[in-house]
ZANU-344018 format. One record per residue (C-alpha): chain; z, y, x. Coordinates in steps of 0.02 Angstrom, whole numbers. Example, Ala and Ser with C-alpha at 12.3 -4.5 7.8 and 13.67 -1.06 7.14 Angstrom:
// ZANU-344018
('A',(390,-225,615))
('A',(357,-53,684))
***
This chain:
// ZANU-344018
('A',(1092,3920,-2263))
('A',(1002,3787,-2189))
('A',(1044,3589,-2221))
('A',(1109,3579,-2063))
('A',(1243,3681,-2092))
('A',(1293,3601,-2259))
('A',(1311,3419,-2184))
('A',(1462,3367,-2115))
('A',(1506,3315,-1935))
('A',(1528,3117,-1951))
('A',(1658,3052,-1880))
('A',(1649,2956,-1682))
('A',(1749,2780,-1699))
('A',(1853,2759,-1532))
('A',(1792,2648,-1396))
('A',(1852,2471,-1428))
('A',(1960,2409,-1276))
('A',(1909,2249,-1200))
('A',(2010,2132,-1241))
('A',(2147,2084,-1070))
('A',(2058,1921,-1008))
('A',(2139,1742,-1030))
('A',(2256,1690,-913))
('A',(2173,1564,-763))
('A',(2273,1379,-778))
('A',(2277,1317,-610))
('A',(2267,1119,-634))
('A',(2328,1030,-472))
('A',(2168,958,-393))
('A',(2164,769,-394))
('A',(2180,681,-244))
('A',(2030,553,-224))
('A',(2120,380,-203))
('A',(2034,259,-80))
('A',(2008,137,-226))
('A',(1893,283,-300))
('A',(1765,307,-127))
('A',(1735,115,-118))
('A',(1727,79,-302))
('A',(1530,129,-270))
('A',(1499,2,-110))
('A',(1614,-124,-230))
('A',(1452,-121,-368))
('A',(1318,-123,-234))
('A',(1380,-275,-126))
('A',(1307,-411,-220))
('A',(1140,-336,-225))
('A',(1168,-282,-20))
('A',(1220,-453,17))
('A',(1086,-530,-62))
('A',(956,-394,17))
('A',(1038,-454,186))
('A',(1025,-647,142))
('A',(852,-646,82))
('A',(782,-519,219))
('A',(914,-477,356))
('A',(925,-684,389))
('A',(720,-732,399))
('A',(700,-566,512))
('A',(835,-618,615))
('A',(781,-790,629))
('A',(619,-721,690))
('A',(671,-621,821))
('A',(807,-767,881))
('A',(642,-884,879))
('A',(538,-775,980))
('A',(676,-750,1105))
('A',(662,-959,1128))
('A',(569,-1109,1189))
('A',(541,-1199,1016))
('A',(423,-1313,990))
('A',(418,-1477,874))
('A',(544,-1559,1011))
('A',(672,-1421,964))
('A',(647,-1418,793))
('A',(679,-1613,765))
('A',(849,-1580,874))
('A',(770,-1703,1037))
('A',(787,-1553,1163))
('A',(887,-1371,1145))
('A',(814,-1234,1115))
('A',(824,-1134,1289))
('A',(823,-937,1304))
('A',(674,-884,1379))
('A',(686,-699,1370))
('A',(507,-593,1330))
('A',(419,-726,1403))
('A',(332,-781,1239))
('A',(284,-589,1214))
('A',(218,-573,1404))
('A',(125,-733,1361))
('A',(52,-662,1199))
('A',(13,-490,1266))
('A',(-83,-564,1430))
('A',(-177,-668,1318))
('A',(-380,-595,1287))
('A',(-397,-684,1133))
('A',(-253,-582,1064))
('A',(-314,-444,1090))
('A',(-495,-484,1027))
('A',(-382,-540,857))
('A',(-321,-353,879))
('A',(-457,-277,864))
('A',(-549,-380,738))
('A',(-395,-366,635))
('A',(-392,-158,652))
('A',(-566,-153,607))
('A',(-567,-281,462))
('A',(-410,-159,386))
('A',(-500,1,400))
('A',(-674,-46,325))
('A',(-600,-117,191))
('A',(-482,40,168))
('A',(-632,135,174))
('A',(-710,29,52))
('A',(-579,25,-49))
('A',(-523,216,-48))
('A',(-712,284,-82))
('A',(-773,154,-200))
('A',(-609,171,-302))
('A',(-638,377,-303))
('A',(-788,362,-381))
('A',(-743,248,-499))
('A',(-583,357,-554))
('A',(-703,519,-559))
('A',(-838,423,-663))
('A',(-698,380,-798))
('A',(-665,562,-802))
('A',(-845,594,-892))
('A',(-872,425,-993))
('A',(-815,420,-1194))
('A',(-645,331,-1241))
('A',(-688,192,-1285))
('A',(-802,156,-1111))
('A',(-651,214,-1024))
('A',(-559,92,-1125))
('A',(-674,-69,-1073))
('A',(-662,-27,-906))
('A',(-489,-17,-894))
('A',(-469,-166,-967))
('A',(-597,-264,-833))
('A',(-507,-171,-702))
('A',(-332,-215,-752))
('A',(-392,-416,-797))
('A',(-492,-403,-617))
('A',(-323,-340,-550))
('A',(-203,-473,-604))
('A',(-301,-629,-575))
('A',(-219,-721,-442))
('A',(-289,-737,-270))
('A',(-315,-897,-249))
('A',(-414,-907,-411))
('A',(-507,-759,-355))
('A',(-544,-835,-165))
('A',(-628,-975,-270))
('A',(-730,-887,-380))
('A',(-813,-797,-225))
('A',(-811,-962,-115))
('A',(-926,-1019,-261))
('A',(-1034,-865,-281))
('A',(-1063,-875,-89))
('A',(-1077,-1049,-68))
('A',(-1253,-1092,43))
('A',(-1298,-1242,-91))
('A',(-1259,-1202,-255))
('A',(-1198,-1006,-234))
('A',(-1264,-902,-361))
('A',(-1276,-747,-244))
('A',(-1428,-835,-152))
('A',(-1523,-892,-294))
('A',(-1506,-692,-357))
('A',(-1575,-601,-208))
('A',(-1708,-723,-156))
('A',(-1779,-683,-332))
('A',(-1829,-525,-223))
('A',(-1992,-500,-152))
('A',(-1977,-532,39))
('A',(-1824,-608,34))
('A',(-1782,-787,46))
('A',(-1578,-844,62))
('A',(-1615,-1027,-1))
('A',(-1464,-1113,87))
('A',(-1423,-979,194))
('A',(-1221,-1011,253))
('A',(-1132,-860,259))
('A',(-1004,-923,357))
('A',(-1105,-974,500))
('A',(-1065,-812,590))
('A',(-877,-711,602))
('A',(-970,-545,532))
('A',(-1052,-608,391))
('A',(-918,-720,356))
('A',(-782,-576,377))
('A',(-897,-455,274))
('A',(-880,-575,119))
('A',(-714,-588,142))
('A',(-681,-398,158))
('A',(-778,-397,-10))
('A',(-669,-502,-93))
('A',(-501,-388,-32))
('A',(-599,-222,-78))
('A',(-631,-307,-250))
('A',(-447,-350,-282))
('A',(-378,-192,-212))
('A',(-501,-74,-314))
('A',(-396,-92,-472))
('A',(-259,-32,-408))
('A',(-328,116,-332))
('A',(-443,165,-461))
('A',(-310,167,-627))
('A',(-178,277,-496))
('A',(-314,403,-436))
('A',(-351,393,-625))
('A',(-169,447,-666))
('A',(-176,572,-523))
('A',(-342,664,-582))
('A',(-255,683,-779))
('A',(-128,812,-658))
('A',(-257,924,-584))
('A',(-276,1086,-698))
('A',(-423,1122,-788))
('A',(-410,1302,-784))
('A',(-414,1301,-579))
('A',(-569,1191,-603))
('A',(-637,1325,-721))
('A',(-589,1463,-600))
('A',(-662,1377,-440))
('A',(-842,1360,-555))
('A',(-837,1531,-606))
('A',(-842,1596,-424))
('A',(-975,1496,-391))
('A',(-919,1308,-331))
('A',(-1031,1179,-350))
('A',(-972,1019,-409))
('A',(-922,969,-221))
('A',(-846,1144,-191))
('A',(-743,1083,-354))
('A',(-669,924,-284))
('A',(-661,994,-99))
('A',(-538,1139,-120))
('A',(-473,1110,-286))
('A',(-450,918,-347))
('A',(-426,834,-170))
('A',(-277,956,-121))
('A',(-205,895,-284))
('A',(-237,716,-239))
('A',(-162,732,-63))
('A',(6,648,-90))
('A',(-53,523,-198))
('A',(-225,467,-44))
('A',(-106,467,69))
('A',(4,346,-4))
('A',(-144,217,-75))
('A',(-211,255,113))
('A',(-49,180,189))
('A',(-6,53,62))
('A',(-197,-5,78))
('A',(-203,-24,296))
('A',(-21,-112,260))
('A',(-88,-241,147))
('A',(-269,-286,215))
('A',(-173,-294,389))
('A',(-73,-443,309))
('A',(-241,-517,234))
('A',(-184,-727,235))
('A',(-252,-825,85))
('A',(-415,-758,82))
('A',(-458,-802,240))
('A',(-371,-969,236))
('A',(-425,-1034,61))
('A',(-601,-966,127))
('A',(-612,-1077,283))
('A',(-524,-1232,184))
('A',(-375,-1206,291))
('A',(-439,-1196,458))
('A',(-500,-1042,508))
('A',(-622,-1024,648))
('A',(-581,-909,809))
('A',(-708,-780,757))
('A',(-623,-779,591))
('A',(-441,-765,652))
('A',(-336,-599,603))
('A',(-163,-580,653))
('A',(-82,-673,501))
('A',(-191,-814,538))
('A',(-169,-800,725))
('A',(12,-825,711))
('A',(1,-958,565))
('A',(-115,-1065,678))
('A',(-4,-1069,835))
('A',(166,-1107,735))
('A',(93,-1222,627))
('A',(-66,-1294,692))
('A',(5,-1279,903))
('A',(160,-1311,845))
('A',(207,-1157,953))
('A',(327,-1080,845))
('A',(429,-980,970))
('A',(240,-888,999))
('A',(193,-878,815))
('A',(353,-798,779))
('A',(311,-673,952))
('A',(149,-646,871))
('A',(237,-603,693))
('A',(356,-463,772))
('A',(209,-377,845))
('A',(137,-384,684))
('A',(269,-311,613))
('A',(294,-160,749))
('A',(100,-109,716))
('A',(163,-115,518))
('A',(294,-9,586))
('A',(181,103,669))
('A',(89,126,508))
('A',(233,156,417))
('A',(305,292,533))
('A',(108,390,519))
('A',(134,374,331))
('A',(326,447,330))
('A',(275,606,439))
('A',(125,653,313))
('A',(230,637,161))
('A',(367,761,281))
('A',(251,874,298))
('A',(160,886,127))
('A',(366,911,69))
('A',(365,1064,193))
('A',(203,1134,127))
('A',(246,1124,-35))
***
């Protein structure tokens, strides 16, 4: 007899039923009052009606201006301000000297983007192979650099470059063949410009530099790795693996950058004590000088708008490439 006959068949539990599931409660779907949709336009009103005081009103204001004949006789009330149409804007666009301001404006904003955009690369992939604590130090000159204030800043370099007493001159006439003793740097636009677009690339370097900084912490090390191991050099490296990374993030210093050295005012007019010269007009100083030193200020305010459509413009390039990064990704 073997063992298998001698055990005994064990005995099969039934199948549990499921148990019958719970009866659905309908609740009666609540109706959603009027007082509940505008509750959220209730809370943001005071913070839309002071958006619309403190930027609807000055932009309106503009555009009313530029649509006028205003001059210092309007202003003090003698004579009323008459409609005029777009004849301040035919006025402004048939001017040459506009358009020289134009273009000495574009190219003033995109050298010191450039500037700004390459210098501040490096920088960010130097800190990435330094110690701490030099990492440290430098952040702390960049963010000190960073939050002096512009005026302050205009000074300091007004000093360095002065033709007298300016440090800058003393320095490189110390070199052999080279003799800036009371050389004015001003005495040309160029020159004059190039100090100034200095002085912008040195303020907005900060800025760029600690977000690139941020932006390089993201990239992974393991596609770094990867991208070595198949042979990439350290350009191959930051060509097809940390530059797709930093995409987003260039394109938005890029556009933030042209925006703000388009609007470049104090440092040109602290630099010429007030009074800038025409080879050192931009567009902000353009329209400052015929409001305010013409007393044209149905023009300035012409010159303004178009200012702000080319912002526009800027902004619009900016939109589309952060569109179409969102599709890629």
């Amino acid at each position: 007899m073997s063992a298998a006959d001698t055990t005994t068949p064990a005995k099969v539990p039934p199948p549990r039923q499921a148990p019958p599931p719970a009866p659905v409660t309908k609740y009666p779907r609540r109706a959603r009052t009027s007082g509940g949709s505008a509750t959220p336009w209730l809370l943001l009103a005071p913070c839309l009606l002071i958006l619309a005081l403190v930027l609807g009103y000055p932009l309106v204001r503009l555009v009313t201006l530029s649509l006028q004949k205003f001059g210092q006789s309007q202003l003090w009330g003698f004579q009323p301000a008459d409609w005029v149409g777009f004849d301040n804007f035919s006025g402004v666009l048939g001017d040459g000297e506009f358009w020289q301001v134009v273009v000495r404006t574009i190219v003033f904003a995109a050298g010191s983007v450039v500037f700004t955009m390459v210098l501040g690369m490096l920088i960010a992939l130097l800190l990435q192979r330094v110690s701490g604590w030099v990492k440290t130090l430098v952040n702390i000159v960049l963010v000190a650099s960073w939050g002096m204030p512009i005026i302050v800043a205009t000074t300091v370099f007004k000093w360095l470059f002065d033709a007298d007493y300016g440090i800058l001159n003393a320095l490189l006439s110390k070199l052999p063949g080279v003799d800036l003793i009371g050389h004015n740097w001003f005495a040309s636009g160029p020159q004059g410009l190039a100090v100034i677009m200095l002085l912008v690339v040195w303020g907005a370097v900060p800025f760029v530099v600690i977000t690139l900084s941020a932006g390089l912490t993201q990239v992974p090390a393991e596609l770094e790795e990867a991208a070595r191991l198949d042979g990439a050099g350290s350009w191959g490296v930051f060509r097809h693996v940390t530059l797709p990374i930093l995409k987003p993030i260039i394109v938005m210093l890029t556009t933030l950058s042209v925006i703000w050295d388009m609007g470049v005012f104090p440092q040109v007019f602290v630099m010429r004590n007030g009074h800038p010269e025409q080879e050192f007009q931009l567009l902000t100083t353009y329209s400052y000088d015929r409001a305010f030193v013409v007393n044209d200020y149905a023009q300035g305010s012409a010159i303004a708008l178009i200012t702000v459509v080319l912002m526009l413009g800027v902004v619009a390039v900016y939109m589309r490439q952060m569109l179409k990064i969102g599709e890629v990704e």
